[in-house]
Each structure stands twice: as structure tokens, then as C-alpha cells.
N, C-alpha and C positions, 0 to 999 in steps of 0.2 A: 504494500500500500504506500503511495504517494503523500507523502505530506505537503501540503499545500498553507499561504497565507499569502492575500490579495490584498490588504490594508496595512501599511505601518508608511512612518516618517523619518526622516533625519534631519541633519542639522538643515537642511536646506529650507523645512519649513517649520515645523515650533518639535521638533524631534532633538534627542540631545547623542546619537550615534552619526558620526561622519560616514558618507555613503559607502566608502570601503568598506569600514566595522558593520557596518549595520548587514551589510550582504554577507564578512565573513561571521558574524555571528548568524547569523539562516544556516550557515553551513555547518556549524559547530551543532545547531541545535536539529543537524536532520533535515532542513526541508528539502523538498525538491523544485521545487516552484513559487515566484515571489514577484508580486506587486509593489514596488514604494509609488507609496499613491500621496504625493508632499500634496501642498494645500495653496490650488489655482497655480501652482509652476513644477515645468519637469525641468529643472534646471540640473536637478542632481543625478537626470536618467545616465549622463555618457561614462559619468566614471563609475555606478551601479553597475554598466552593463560591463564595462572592462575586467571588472572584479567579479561578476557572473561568467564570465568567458571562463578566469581562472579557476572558477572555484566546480565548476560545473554542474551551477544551478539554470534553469531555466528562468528567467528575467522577461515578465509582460509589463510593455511597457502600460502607465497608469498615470492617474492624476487623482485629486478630490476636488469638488468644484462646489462654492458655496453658491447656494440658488436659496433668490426670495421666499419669506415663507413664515406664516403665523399660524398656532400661537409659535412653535417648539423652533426647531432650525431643520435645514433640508440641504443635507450634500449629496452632490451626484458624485459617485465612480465613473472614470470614464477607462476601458481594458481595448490593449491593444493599438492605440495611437501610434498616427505618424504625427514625432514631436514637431517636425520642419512644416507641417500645415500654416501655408501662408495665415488664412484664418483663425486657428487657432492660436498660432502665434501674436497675430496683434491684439487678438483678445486678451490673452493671458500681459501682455506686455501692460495693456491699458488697466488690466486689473490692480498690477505692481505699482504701477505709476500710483492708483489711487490710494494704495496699503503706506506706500512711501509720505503721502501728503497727511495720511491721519494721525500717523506718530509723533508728528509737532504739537497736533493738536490733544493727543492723550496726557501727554506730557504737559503744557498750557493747563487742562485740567488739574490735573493732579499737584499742580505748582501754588495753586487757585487756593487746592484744600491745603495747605500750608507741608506737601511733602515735598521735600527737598531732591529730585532727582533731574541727570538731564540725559538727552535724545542720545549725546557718547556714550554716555554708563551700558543705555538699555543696547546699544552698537556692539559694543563690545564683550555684554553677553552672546550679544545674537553670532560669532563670529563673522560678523559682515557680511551674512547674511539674509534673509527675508526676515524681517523681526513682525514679532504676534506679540498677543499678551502675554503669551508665558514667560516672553525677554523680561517685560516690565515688573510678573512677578516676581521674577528671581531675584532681579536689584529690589524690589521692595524686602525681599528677606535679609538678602545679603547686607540691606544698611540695617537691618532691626527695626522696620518699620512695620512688619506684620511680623509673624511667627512663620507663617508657613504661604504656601502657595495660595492653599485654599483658601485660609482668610485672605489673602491679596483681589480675591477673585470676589470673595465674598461681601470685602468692605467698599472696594474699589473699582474693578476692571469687570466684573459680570455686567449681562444687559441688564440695565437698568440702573445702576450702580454708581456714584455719583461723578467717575470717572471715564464711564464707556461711552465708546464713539463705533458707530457699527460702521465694517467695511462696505465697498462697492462688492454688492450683488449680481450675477446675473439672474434673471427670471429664468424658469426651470425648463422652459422651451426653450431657451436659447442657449443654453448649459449643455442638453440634449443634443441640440443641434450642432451646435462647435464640434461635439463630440462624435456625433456621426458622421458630420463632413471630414473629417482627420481617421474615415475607417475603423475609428471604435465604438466599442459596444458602451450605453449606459447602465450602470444601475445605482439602485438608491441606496446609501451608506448610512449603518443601524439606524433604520426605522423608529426602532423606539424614542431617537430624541427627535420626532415631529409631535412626538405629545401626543396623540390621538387613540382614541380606540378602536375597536377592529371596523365601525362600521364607516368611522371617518378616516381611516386608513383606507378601506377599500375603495370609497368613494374619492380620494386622493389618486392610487395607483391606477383607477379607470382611467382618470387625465390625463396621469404622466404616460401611459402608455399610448393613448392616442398623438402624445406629443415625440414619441418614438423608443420609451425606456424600455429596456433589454430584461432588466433582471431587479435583484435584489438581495441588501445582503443578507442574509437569515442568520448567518451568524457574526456574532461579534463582541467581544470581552463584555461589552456593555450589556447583553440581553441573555434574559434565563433559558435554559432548557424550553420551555412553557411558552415564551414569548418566542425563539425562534418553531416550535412547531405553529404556532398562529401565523410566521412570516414564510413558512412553506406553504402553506394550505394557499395563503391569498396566493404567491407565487404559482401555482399549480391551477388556480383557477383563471389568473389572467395571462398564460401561458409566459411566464418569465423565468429565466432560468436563475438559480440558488448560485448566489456566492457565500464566500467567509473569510474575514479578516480579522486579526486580533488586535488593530486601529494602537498597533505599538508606538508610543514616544520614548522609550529609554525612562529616563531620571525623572521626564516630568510624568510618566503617569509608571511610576517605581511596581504600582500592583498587575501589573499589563505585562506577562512577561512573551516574549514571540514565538508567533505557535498557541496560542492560547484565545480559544473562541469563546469559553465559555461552560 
């Protein structure tokens, strides 16, 4: 039997394993096939795939793509991409540009509420890389400004919070669509955080399927036993085929280890 895992990150997006380690840890751990699906950029697919050549995992290429959506959040998967998609490419480039412009302004916030941080600190966690919230948490630990991530998230940087500033969206047709014009497959990544119950799930995945989604993840560290058999049945009924990812970051989500659905 094949071990497989289609969702995890690295440093390239709020992951804390550089994309060599994070591919040769797949290989330490068994798998045989692996998704890094970073969050709106494959920036980290070329040296993944170099370190998949040698290690001799099979490497699909992947992405996570954040789509519009209330109450909960709604990321698409996108499997099997061609990263050079003229299309896709300026999508994702214009998504950057906007993640780039909102970090001044969480920082502004948070300067507001009398915390002392600035846009290099949270830089230079992110190794110079794409910086998310979890950069901002960690300098908030690191100075003794919260205890841990969670409270960072929980006082600070969650929606609604009196420091959060939400990124650019795509709407989930057009997240879909990038994704299918660049010859991949969509599906929709753990379900369970759209919030819904089964009957506003289903009536969700009638949409997105009309809008062209593939599949869906059924499994994922996030959901029980119980809740992925509810995310195969719907699967099974709106003919989508079943992925699983164990949506790994390393350090920042420590109880996530890879390979681990659930």
C-alpha cells in the first residue's frame, strides 16, 4: 500500500520546513506521493520537485487557493498544474502583490493597540519569504507579548480581532477556473472549516460543482472519523472524487504531524 499526502506547506507559505526538509522528511516518514499545496503561490514547486527526483517520491504539482466565503473560510486545492500558466501566473502574482500591501497595514494596526512590532521583525521571521499571520505570531511570542500563538491569534490577528485585515480573495469560480485553465483538477480543502452542516454543505458542493470542482478533501488532521464518512457520502453523491491531506505546517501547527489524516 501506497502512502499518500496531498496537503502540507513550507517555508514558502506560513509552513516552518524548507522545501528540501519538508520533501526529505515524506521520505523518512514513508510516503510515496506528495502534494505541497503553499497558500495562493507554487513558488517552492522547483526545488520540491528537484528533491523528489532524488529522493524518489512522486511530487503533484499543487497549490491552496483562498476563495470568498461566509460564514466559515473556503480553500480550493488545485492537483496537477502547469505552474508557467500564463493565467495563472498573473493571478497568483496579483494575489502577492495584495498579501504584500496588507502587512503594513496589520502592523499600523497593531502599532494602534500600543504593540511594539515592525514589518522587518515579522521579515525576518518569514525568511523572506511570503509572510501570513503566523510570521506576526511568532514575533508576538518571541517579544513576550502573548504566551503562545494561539493567544496571538486569539487576542489579535483572528477574523474579527482587533488587528485583522483579510487578504484578496478570489471568488470560488474563479479559483476553479485559474485552476482548470492551468490543467488541474479542483477540490475543496477540509470542509469542515466552511462551518456548515450537511444540508448547507451539500447545497454548497451543488455550486461549486456546477462551477467545475473535481473533488474533495475527506480527509484531513482537522476532521473526525464521522465527519470525513459525511465528506464521502456527499462526494459519492455529486460524483467527486476523495482526496487527503494532513494540511502539515511543521512548528506552527506542532500536533499535525505528516502523514496524519486523522
Amino acid at each position: 500500500m501506497k502512502l499518500i499526502d496531498l496537503h502540507m506547506h513550507t517555508t514558502h507559505s506560513d509552513g516552518t520546513y524548507l522545501p528540501r526538509d519538508l520533501v526529505r522528511y515524506a521520505k523518512e516518514k514513508g510516503l510515496a506521493c506528495i502534494s505541497v499545496t503553499e497558500h495562493d503561490t507554487m513558488s517552492s514547486f522547483e526545488e520540491c520537485a528537484d528533491e523528489a527526483r532524488k529522493s524518489g517520491i512522486e511530487l503533484v504539482p499543487g497549490i491552496e487557493v483562498s476563495a470568498q466565503f461566509e460564514p466559515g473560510t473556503l480553500h480550493i486545492l488545485g492537483f496537477f498544474l502547469d505552474r508557467n500558466h500564463p493565467k495563472l501566473k498573473a493571478t497568483l502574482e496579483e494575489i502577492q502583490k495584495a498579501r504584500r500591501e496588507r502587512n503594513p497595514r496589520i502592523i499600523e494596526k497593531l502599532n494602534r493597540l500600543g504593540v511594539a512590532i515592525t514589518l522587518e521583525e515579522v521579515g525576518q521571521v518569514s525568511g523572506g519569504k511570503q509572510v501570513g499571520r503566523p510570521h506576526f505570531a511568532k514575533v508576538l511570542v518571541k517579544k513576550g507579548i502573548v504566551k503562545s500563538m494561539e493567544e496571538a491569534f486569539q487576542k489579535y490577528l483572528a477574523k474579527g480581532k482587533p488587528a485583522y485585515i483579510d487578504k484578496r480573495r478570489l471568488s470560488s469560480g474563479e479559483a476553479i477556473q485559474r485552476i482548470r485553465e492551468a490543467g488541474g483538477v479542483a477540490s475543496v480543502a477540509h470542509p469542515k472549516q466552511m462551518k456548515l452542516g450537511e444540508a448547507g454543505l451539500s447545497k454548497e458542493l451543488a455550486r461549486l460543482v456546477e462551477e467545475g470542482l473535481g473533488g474533495v478533501e475527506a480527509y484531513n488532521s482537522c476532521q473526525s472519523r464521522e465527519e470525513a464518512e459525511l465528506y464521502k457520502r456527499l462526494a459519492k453523491r455529486f460524483n467527486l472524487f476523495v482526496t487527503g491531506g494532513s494540511d502539515f505546517h511543521g512548528a506552527n501547527k506542532p500536533e499535525v504531524d505528516l502523514g496524519y489524516l486523522g
